[in-house]
N, C-alpha and C positions, 0 to 999 in steps of 0.2 A: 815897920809894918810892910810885908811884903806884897808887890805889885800885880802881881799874877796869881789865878788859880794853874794848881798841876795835877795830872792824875800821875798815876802810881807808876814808877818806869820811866818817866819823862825825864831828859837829859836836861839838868839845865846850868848855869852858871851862878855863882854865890858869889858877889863881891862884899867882904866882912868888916865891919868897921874897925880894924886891928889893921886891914888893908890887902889883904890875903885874897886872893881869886881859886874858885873849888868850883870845878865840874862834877859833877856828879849824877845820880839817879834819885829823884824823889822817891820817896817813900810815904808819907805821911806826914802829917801836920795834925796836931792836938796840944790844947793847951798850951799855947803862945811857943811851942819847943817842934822844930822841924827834924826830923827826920831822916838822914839819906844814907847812900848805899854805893859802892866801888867810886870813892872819892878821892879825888888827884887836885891836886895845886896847881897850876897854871903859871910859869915861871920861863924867865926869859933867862935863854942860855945862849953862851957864847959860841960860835961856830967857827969852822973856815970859811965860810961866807959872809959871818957876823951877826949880828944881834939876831935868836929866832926862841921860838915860844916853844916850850916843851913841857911834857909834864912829869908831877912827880909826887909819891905818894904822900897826902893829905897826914899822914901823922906815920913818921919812922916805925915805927911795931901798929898794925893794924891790916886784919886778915881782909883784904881788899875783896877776894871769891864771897865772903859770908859774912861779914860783920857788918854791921851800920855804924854811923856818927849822931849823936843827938846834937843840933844847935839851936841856941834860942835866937828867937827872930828877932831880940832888940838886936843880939848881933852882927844882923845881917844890914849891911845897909842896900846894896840893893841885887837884886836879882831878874834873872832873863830864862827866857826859852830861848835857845841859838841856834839860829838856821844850819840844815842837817848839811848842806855842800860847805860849811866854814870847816878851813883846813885843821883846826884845832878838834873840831868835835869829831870831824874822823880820824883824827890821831886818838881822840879818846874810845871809838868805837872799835877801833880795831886793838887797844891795850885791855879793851875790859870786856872783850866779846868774843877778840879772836876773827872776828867776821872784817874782811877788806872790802872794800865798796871801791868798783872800777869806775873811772872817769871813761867816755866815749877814744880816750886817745889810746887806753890802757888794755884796749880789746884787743885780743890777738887775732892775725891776720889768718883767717879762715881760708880766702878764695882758693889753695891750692887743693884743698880735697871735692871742690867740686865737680862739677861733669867738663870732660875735656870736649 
């Protein structure tokens, strides 16, 4: 049974009783079968730094731009809404939107175009 209500659009996390972690965009919910939309797996990949979380697409052949996934919700075991600053969900926003969201460090230095 899932925890949360979502509206339509809403980023959220799917952890799957198979064990599996999915980000994705709700869609809808009817008849016990959920719904979603540009869904990625959540998977820890090896670095030069070491262990770090990346994603990667939710099923090998699957039009990520336009296709949705139906899953039933027995097989969900649980599920979240995940705060928009967690470094994962803007790795997810900017692989499924294109859109880069700057942190205050990330601003580039203006002062030199202003008045002398």
């Amino acid at each position: 049974m899932l925890t949360k209500k979502y509206s339509k659009n809403d980023v959220l996390v799917l952890k799957l009783v198979s064990g599996e972690e999915i980000i994705a965009r709700f869609e809808k919910l009817e008849n016990g079968t959920m719904t979603i939309s540009k869904a990625l797996t959540v998977q820890v990949q090896q670095t030069q730094q070491g262990p770090a979380l990346g994603l990667a697409p939710a099923l090998m052949i699957y039009d990520i731009e336009h296709g949705t996934l139906d899953i039933r919700e027995h097989a969900i075991a649980a599920d979240t809404k995940p705060p928009k600053d967690n470094p994962i969900v803007q790795q997810y926003q900017q692989s499924t939107s294109g859109i880069v969201t700057a942190g205050a460090n990330d601003l580039p230095d203006l002062s030199q175009f202003g008045p002398k």
